[in-house]
N, C-alpha and C positions, 0 to 999 in steps of 0.2 A: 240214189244215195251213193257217195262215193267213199272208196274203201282206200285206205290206207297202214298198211303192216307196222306195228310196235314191235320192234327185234326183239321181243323179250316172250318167255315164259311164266311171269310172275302175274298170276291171274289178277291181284291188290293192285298192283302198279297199274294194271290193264284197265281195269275199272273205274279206278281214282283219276287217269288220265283221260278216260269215257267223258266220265261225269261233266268235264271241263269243257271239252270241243263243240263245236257247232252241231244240229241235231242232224246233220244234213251228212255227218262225216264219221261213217262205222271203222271203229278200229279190228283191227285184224290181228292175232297174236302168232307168233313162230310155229305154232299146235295148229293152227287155221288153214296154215299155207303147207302142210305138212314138211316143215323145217326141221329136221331131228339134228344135226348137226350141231358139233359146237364149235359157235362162231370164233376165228382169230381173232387175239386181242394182243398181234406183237408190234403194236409202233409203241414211241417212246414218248411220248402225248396221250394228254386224257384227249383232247379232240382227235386227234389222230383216231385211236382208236374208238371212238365214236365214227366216226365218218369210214374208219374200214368195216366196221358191223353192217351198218345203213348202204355202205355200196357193197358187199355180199351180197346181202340179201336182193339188191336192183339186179345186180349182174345178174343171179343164178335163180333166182323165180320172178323176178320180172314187175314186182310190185314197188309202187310211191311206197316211201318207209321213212320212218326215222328210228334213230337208235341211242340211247344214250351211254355214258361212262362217266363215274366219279373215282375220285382222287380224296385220299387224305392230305394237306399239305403242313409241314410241320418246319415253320420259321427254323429252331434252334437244329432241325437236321439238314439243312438246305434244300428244304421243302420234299425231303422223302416223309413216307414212303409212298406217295403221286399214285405217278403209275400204276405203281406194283403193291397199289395197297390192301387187295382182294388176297393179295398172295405173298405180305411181308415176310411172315414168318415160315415161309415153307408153298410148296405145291400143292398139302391140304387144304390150301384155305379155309383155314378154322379163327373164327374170329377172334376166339380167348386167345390162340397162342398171338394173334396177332398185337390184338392189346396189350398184352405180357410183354412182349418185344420191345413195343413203342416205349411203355411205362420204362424199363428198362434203361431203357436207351433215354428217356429225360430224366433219369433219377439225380442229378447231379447237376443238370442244368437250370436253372434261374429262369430263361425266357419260355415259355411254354404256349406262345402263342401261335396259333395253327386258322386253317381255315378247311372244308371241305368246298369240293369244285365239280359242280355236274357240266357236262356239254353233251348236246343233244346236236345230233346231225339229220339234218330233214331232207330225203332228196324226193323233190317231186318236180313233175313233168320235166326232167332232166337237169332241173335244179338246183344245187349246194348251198343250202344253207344253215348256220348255227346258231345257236342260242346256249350264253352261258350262264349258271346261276351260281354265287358264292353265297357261306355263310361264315363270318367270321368269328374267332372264340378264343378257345383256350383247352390245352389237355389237364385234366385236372389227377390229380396226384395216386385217385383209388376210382375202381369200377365202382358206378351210383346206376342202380337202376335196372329195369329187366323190360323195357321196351324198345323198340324198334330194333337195328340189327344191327351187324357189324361192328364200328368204333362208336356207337350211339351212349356204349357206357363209362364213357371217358371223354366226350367232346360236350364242352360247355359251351354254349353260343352267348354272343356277346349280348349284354344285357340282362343275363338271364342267371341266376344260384343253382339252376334246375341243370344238368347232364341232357341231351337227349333222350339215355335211358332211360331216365325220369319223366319227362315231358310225356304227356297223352297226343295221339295220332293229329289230331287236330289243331293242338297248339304248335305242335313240328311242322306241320305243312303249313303255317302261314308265316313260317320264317325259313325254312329249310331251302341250300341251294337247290335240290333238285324241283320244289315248290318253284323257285322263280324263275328256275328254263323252262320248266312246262308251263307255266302262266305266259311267257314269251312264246314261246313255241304256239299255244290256242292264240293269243293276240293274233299274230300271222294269219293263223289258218284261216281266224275270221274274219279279219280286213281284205283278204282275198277271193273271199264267196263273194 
């Protein structure tokens, strides 16, 4: 069986991204590899920083990895706050102050449409390679909902009345960008066994 590290902590991510991969390919989490560290995340790209996580972790313990990073992108701010959207509102990164910020900062403006942006960086057998998933929407005007995390209560996805917040786990992940880089991401993994 071959082992490959998820630069992540988050034992849900770990498992829901399990469930997807070929049976042939045991994922590994940062706790596994005994990685206590917390990973840099200073480039100025969601991929960028993707791909500095995923070559960390190759450099400094030696394992196939991938790693990902999301982005909120917000049309009417010239697509902040990207990057730095774990971290809008301050170096707490607290989700509320971060929504507060954002609402704020479109109260006045008319275009409200936004997209979030996962990219997954995969390096195996000395490999680079990415995979990007978008989901495009809109920020809607009040926090709706008490699921999933982050800006989930205030990002509407196109098509949909529902917030993320509102939306159930299941119905997220069959539309969510970080859903369609790991669906990209397994495609790969198993047209290569």
């Amino acid at each position: 069986m071959k082992e490959l590290v998820f630069a992540t902590n988050n034992l849900n991510k770990l498992k829901e991204v399990q469930s997807l991969l070929p049976d042939d390919i045991k994922l590994l989490s940062l706790a596994d590899i005994g990685c206590k560290e917390d990973i840099p995340e200073t480039q100025l790209t969601i991929e960028g920083n993707a791909i500095m996580k995923a070559t960390f972790i190759k450099e400094r313990y030696g394992y196939d990895c991938f790693a990902d990073d999301t982005g909120l992108e917000v049309q009417a701010l010239n697509n902040e706050p990207g990057v730095f959207s774990a971290r809008y509102a301050g170096p707490q990164r607290n989700a509320n102050d971060n929504m507060d910020k954002l609402l704020n900062e479109l109260e006045y403006k008319k275009n409200r449409s936004a997209r979030f942006k996962t990219v997954i960086a995969l390096i195996q057998d000395d490999q680079l390679k990415t995979f990007t998933g978008i989901c495009e929407g809109e920020i809607s005007k009040t926090k709706k909902g008490d699921q999933g995390f982050g800006y989930d209560p205030i990002f509407r996805p196109q098509g949909h009345i529902q917030t993320f917040g509102q939306l159930d786990l299941k119905k997220k992940n069959k539309i969510s960008h970080r859903a369609k880089a790991i669906l990209q991401l397994c495609n790969y993994l198993t047209d290569i066994e």
